[in-house]
C-alpha positions as CSV (number, residue, x, y, z in Angstrom):
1,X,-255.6,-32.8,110.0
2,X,-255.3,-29.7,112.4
3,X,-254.1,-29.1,115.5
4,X,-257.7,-28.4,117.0
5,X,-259.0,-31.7,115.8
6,X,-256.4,-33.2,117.6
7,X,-258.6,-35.6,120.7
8,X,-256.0,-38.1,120.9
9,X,-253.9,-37.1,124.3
10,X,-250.8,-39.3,123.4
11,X,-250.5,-36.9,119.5
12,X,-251.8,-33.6,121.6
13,X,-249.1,-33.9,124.0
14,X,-246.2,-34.6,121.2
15,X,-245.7,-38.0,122.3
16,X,-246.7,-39.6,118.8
17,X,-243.9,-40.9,117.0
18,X,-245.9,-39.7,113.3
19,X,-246.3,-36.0,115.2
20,X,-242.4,-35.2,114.0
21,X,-243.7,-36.6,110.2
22,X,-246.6,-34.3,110.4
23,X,-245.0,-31.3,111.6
24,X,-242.3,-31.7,109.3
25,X,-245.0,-31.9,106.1
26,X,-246.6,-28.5,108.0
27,X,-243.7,-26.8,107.3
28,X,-243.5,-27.7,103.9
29,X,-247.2,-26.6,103.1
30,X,-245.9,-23.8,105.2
31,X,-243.1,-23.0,102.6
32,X,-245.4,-23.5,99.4
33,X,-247.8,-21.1,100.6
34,X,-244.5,-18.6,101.0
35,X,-243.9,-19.6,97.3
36,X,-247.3,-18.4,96.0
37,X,-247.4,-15.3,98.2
38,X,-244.0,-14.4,96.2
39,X,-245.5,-15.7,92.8
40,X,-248.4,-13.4,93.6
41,X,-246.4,-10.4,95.1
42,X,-248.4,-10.7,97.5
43,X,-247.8,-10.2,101.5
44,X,-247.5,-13.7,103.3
45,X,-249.7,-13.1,106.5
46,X,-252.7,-11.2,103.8
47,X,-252.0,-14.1,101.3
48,X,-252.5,-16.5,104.0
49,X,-256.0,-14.5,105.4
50,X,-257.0,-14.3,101.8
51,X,-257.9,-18.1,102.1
52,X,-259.2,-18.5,105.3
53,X,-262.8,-19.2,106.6
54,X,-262.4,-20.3,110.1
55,X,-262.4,-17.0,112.3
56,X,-260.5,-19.3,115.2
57,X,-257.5,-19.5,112.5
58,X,-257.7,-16.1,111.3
59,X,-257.9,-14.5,114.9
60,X,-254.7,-16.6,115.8
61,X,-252.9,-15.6,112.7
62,X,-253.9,-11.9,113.1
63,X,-252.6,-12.4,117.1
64,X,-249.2,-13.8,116.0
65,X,-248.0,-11.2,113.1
66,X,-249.6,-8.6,115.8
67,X,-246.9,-10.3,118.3
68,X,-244.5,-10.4,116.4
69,X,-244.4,-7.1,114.5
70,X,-245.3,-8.2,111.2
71,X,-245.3,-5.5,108.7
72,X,-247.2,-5.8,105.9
73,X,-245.4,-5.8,102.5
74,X,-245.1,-7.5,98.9
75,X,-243.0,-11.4,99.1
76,X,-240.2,-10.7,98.7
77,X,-239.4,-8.0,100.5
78,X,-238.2,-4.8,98.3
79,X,-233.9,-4.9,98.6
80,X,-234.0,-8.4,99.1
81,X,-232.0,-11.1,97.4
């Protein structure tokens, strides 16, 4: 399941009590791909574009480390604990 498959109006609006669950198992997935990206010294947001084939989801995650300043750099960061 994705967000953009979402055609249910109740779940698209956040109103579905299984929402929370699913969001809560999104950041989880979220977290293991963070794991590999370490395993694999790799950077998160080019770890993440290394496996993804639908240019809607690779525009958007492009937009958001763009947004947010994301600097590219092995996982973990050098200096950090």
């Amino acid at each position: 399941m994705s967000f953009q498959n979402i055609t249910d109006p109740v779940l698209a609006q956040g109103g579905h009590p299984q929402l929370h669950s699913f969001l809560a198992d999104d950041y989880r997935r979220c977290a293991f791909i963070d794991e590999l990206a370490v395993a694999a010294g790799a950077d998160p947001v080019q770890f993440r574009l290394r496996y993804l084939s639908v240019p809607r989801q690779i525009d958007l995650l492009k937009a958001v480390a763009d947004k947010t300043g994301w600097e590219t750099r092995p996982s973990p960061k050098p200096g950090a604990r």
